[in-house]
N, C-alpha and C positions, 0 to 999 in steps of 0.2 A: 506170406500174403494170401488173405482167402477167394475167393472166387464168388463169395457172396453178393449176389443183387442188392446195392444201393436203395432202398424205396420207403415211404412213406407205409406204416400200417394201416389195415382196413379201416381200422377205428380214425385212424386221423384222417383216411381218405375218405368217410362216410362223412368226416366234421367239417370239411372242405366243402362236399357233394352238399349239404345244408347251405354254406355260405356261399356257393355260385346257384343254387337255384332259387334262394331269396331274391340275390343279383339279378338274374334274369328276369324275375317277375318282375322287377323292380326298374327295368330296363324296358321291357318291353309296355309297361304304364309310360313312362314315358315317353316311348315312340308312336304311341297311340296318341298319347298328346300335341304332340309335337305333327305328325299328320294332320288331326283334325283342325289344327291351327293352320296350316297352308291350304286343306282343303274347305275351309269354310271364309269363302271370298268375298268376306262382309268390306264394305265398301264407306266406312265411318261417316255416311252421309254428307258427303259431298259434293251430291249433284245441284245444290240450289247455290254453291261458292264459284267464288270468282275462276277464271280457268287457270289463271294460276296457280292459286293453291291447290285445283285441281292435280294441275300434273306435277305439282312437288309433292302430291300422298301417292299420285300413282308411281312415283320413281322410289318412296318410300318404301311402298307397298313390294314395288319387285326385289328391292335390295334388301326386306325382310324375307320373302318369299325363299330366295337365292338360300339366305343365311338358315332358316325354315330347312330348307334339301338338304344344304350341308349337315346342319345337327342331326338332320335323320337316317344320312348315308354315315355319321358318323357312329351313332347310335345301335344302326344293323351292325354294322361290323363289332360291336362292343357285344353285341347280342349273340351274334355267329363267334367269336371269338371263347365265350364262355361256355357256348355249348360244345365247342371243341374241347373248352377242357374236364367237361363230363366226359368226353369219349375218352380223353387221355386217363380219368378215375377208373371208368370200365375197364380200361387195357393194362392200367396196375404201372402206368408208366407219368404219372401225374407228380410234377414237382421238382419232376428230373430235368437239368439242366440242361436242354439241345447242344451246348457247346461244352459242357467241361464233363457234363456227364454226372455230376455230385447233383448233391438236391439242392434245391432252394431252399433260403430260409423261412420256416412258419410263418415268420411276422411279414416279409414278405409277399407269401403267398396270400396273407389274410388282408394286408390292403389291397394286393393286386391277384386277384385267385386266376387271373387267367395268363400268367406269367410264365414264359417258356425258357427263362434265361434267369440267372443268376445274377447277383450283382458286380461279380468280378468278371464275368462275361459281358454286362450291359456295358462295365465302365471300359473294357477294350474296344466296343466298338466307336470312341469316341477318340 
């Protein structure tokens, strides 16, 4: 049995490094969006309606608002997440399975590039 390091080549770690920093950009257009939709507290013209329907758009309003924060705290984290797995490409340890230690597979990796488990590791934890 060898003592060889398990790991992805530069070249497929470079092909990855392409597909998490498209991701990223592509993530962080979206949380810009997704901000400037909570932060732009347009008020659908309201104020000449009865107060009823007033305060069924303000209770609308916050329960998009809410839904607004969550997408966006969901969003960082998908953001923060991928640029962790740049560091793990830097560190030559990208791919590699935290629990079994084998790599993940490519196909894998290429719909979820910021993937820290395997899938025989994912499905133990269930």
């Amino acid at each position: 049995m060898s003592d060889k390091i398990v790991r992805y080549s530069d070249q497929d770690l470079q092909e990855f490094k392409l597909i998490i920093e498209k991701k990223i950009e592509h993530a962080e257009e979206d949380l810009a969006l997704i901000e400037s939709a909570f932060k732009n507290d347009s008020n659908n013209g309201t104020e000449d309606t009865s107060p009823t329907f007033k305060a069924f758009e303000e209770g609308s309003e916050t329960m998009s608002k809410e839904a607004n924060v969550q997408l966006a705290i969901r969003q960082e984290k998908f953001i923060r997440d991928l640029k962790n797995a740049l560091l793990r490409i830097e560190n030559k340890t990208y791919g590699i399975c935290r629990v079994t230690g084998s790599l993940i597979q490519k196909e894998r990796l290429k719909l979820v590039p910021h993937a820290t488990l395997s899938i025989e590791a994912k499905r133990q934890q269930y």
